[in-house]
N, C-alpha and C positions, 0 to 999 in steps of 0.2 A: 815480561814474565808474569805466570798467572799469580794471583793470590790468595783462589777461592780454597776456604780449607773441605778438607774430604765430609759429605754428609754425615757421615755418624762420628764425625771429629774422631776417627781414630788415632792415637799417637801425640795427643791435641789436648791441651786443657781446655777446659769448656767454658769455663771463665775470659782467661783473655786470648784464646784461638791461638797460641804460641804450640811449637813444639813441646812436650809433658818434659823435656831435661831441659829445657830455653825458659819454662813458666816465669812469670812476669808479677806473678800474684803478690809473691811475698815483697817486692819492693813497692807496690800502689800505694804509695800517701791517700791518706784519708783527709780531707780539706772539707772544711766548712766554711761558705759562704753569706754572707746578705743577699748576694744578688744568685736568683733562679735561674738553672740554662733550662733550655728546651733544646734538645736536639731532634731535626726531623730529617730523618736520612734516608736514602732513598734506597728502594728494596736491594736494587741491583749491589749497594754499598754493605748488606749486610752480612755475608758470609766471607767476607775480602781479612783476611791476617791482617791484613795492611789497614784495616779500617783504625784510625787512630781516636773517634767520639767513642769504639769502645771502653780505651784504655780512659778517657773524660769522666766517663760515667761510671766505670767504677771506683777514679779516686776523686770526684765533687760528689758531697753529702746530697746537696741540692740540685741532680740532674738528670732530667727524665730523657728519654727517646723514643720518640715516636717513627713508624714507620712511613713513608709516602712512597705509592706507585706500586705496591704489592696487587697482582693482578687481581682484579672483582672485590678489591677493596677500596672506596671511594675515600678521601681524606676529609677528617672530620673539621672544618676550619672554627671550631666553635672554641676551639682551646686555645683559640690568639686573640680571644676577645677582653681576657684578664686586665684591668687598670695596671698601667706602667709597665705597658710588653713594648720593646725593644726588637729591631730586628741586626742582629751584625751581618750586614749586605755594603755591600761600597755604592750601589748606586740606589740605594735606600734613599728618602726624603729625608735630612739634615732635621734635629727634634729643633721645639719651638725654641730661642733663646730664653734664657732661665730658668727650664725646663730643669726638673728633679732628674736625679740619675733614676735608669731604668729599676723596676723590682726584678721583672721578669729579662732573658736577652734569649731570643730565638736563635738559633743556631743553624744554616744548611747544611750539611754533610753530604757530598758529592763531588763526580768531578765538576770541573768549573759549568760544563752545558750542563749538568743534571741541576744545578741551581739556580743558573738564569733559567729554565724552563719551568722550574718549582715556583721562581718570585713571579713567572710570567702566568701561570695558570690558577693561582690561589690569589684572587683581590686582596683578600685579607693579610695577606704578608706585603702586597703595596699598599697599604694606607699604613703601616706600621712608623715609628720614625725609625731611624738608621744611625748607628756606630758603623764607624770609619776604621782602622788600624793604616798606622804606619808601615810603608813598607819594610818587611825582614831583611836586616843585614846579607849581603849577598854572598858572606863564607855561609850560613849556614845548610848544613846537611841537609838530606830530603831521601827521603822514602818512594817518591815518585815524581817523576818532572812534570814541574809546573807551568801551564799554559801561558805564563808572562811573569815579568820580573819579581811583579807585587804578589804571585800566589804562594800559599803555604797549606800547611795541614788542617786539619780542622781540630786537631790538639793544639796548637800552634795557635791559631786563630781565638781558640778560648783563651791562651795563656795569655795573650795578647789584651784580649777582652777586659781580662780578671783583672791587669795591671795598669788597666787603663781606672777603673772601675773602683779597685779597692787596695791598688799597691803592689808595690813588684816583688815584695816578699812571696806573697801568695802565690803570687805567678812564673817565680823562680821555680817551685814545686811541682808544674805541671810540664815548663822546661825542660825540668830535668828527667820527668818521666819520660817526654818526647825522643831525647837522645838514648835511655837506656831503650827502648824501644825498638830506636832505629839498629841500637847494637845487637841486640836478640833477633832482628829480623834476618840480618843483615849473616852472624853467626849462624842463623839455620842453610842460609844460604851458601853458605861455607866462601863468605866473601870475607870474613874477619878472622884474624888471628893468623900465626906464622905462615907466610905463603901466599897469605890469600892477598885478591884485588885489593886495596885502600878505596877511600872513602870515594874517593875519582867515583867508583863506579855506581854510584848511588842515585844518577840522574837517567838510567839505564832500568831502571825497574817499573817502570808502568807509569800514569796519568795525574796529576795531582791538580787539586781545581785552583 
């Protein structure tokens, strides 16, 4: 199923791309961090509902997004040059032992090919060092099926990140927006609430990297 919302977001909050009776707004935690995201998400990924670094970035104080792959717009790699940038990639170079925890953590946002081709075409994201995450428990939900056991969301992959980084309190927060999330999406779809499909049907909606 598609996810692109209507051009002029009719019927759409503009903020988090939900249905305007589903808006997502008033429950985004506002989280403050030490550690900086970068999100750099690839164009095709920006008008998707489903895009989950949107809902990232409006409840982390500290997190920008940048775009990659927007056609005639070349990617500026001068912004991964920052002392203590981090990339969360799995097959990133392992940081040196004793290494400081990251300042900055780069983020891909895509499906799983739109970011092996991201870390494949920008040098600058392979000389980075690399955060790992553990694979996600295998009851957990999903928004779009993942290309292999260990993939998840890129909400998901930050909460991950956060709790590695600075504690799972913090990343309990971003959790739990992932799930209300999935239930707003999920409710527009008219797959929750009396009648509708359960959760069964959640690996049935589109691509996840």
């Amino acid at each position: 199923m598609r996810s692109r919302t209507p051009e002029d977001l009719s019927g759409r909050c503009p903020r988090c791309y939900l249905p305007t009776r589903l808006c997502l707004c008033a429950d985004i935690p506002r989280i403050d961090t030490r550690t900086e995201f970068l999100v750099i998400r690839h164009n095709k990924e920006k008008e998707k509902s489903t895009n989950t670094a949107r809902m990232a970035a409006l409840a982390l104080a500290r997190c920008q997004v940048l775009t990659y792959g927007a056609p005639g717009v070349p990617f500026d790699a001068s912004v991964l040059e920052a002392p203590g940038t981090w990339v969360l990639f799995p097959d990133a170079p392992p940081p040196a032992p004793e290494a400081p925890l990251p300042q900055r953590l780069v983020v891909l946002d895509g499906n799983w090919g739109q970011a092996r081709r991201m870390m494949q075409r920008v040098p600058a994201l392979r000389r980075l060092p690399g955060l790992s995450l553990p694979p996600p428990p295998s009851h957990t939900r999903r928004l779009r099926r993942p290309p292999h056991p260990e993939g998840m969301s890129t909400l998901e992959a930050m909460a991950g990140a956060l709790a590695l980084l600075e504690g799972a309190a913090q990343a309990e927060r971003l959790y739990a927006l992932h799930e209300r999330m999935i239930d707003r999406v999920l409710e527009s779809r008219g797959r929750l609430g009396p009648g509708a499909p359960g959760s069964a049907d959640l690996l049935e909606l589109g691509d996840e990297r």
